[in-house]
N, C-alpha and C positions, 0 to 999 in steps of 0.2 A: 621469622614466622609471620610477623604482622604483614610484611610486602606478599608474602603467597597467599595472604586471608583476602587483601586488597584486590590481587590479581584475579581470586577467585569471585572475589565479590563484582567484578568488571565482566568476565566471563560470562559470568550467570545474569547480568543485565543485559550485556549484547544480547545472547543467544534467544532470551526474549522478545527483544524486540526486534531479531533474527525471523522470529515465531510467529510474530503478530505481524510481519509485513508478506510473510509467504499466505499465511492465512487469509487476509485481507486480499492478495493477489488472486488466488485460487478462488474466491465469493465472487470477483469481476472476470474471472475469464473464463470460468465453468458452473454448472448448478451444483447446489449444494448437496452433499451425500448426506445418505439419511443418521451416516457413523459422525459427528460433527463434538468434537471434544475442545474443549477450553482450560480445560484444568493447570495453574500453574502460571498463564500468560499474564496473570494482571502485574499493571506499571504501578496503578493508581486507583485509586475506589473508585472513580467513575467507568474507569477501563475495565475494574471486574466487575462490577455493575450489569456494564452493559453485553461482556463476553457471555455472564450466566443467561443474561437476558436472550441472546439471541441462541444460545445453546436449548434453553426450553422452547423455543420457539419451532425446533424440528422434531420435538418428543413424539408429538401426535401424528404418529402414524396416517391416520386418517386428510391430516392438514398436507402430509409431505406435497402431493398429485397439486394441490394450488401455489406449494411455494413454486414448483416446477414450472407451472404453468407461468407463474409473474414474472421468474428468469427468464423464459422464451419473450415473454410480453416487451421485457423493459430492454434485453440486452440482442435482441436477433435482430437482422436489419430491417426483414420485411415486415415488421409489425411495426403501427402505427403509432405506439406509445415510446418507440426507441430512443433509445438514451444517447445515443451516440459519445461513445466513452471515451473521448481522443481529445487529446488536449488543445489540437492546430482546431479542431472544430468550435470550442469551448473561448479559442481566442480570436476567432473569427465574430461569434455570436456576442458577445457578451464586452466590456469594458473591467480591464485590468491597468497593471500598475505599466506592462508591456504587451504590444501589440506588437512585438517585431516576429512573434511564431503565429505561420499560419500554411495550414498544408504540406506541400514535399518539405518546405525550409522548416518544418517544425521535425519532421523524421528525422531529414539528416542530422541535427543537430545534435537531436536525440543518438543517433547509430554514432556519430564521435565522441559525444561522451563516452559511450557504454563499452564501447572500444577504446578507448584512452584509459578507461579503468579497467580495460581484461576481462569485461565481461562482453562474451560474444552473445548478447538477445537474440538476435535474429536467428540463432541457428537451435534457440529453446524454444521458441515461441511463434507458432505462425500468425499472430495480430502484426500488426504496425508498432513501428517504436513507441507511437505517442499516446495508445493505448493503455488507460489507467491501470487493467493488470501488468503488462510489461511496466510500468516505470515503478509501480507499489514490486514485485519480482526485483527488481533491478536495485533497489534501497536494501530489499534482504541479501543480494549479493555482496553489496558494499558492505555492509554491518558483517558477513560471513568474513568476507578477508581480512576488517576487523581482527574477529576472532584470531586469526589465521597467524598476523603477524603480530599479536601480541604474545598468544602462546610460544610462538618462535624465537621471540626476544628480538623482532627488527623494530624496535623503538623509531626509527629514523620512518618508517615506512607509517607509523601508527594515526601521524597528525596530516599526511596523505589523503589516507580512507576518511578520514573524520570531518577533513576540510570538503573533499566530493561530496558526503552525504549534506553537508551545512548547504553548500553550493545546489546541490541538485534540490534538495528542499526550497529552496530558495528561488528559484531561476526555473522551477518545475511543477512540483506537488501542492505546494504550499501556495503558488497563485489562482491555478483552476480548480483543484480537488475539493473545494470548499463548495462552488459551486454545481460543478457534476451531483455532490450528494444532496445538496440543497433541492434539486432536481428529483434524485434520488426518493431521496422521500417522501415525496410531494404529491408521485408519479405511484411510488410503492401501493400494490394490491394485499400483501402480506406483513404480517409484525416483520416479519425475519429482514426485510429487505429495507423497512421503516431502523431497524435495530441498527440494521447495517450499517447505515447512512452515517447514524449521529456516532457508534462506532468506530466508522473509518475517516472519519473527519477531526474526531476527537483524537484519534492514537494521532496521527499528521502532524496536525496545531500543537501538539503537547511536546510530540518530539522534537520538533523544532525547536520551541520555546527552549526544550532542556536541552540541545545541542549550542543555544547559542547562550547560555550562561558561562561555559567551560571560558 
């Protein structure tokens, strides 16, 4: 009994944080709907904290027409405040730990990984691989298969998924994603987008942190 309380108790962690990277995806690569529910997702008090936070944040009816407008503002290309959400961009502009991604060499690498793990991006997503929604998408893929082969019993398969998501955290999200939101927020005309920020930089940093305690 106690190994199926365990199994369950694993389950219902991925599936979370399953939840919060699809979420997190969908805020970077479309505007936010005005149905925007969080119930359930928190890891950590800061993480429900800041989930409630940005859930009130689309209540007022009245506010929804400006958050819309800050999406256009910060994520369309032709606007002037654009964020430019690509990771090869991010290691172009800025100094990190590696400067070896920049450009086409930052996609491809991206499109083998994501293909080396079975998930075909490019045929879900029309952005670019190096696109923070595609690669935030691309972690809740890994985390699903997760699920997938633990429920299944392919144990052998489990430290596979677990080592790609350490690895991609690592070699991916976890070097630029800090700075995009720093950006992010800086940039933000609306709470929702300011919420977002410290939000999607916080789930990141934390999951890492707790992926590499195992």
């Amino acid at each position: 009994m106690a190994k199926t309380e365990d199994l369950q108790a694993m389950i219902d962690w991925l599936e979370t944080r399953a939840a919060l990277y699809e979420l997190l995806a969908d805020c970077f690569l479309e505007q936010p709907r005005t149905q925007f529910k969080t119930t359930g997702l928190s890891l950590d008090l800061q993480t429900g904290r800041l989930l409630e936070e940005l859930e009130k944040s689309l209540q007022n009816v009245n506010l929804y027409s400006l958050v819309i407008e800050d999406y256009r503002r910060l994520f369309q290309p032709d606007s002037p405040a654009y964020l430019r959400p690509y990771e090869s961009y991010y290691h172009e502009q800025y100094r990190f730990r590696s400067k070896r991604l920049a450009g086409q060499q930052a996609e491809q690498e991206l499109e083998f990984f994501y293909r080396h793990a079975g998930l075909e991006m490019k045929t879900l997503y029309s952005e670019k691989a190096d696109h923070a929604g595609v690669e935030l998408a691309f972690m809740k893929g890994l985390v699903a298969k997760e699920i997938q082969v633990r429920q299944s019993g392919q144990l052998a398969l489990v430290h596979c998924y677990t080592q790609w998501q350490r690895q991609f955290l690592e070699n991916h999200l976890a070097q630029w994603f800090g700075e995009l939101n720093r950006q992010l927020g800086s940039e933000a005309g609306t709470d929702f987008y300011r919420i977002l920020a410290k939000l999607a930089w916080h789930f990141v940093r934390t999951d890492y942190q707790i992926l590499n305690k195992d």
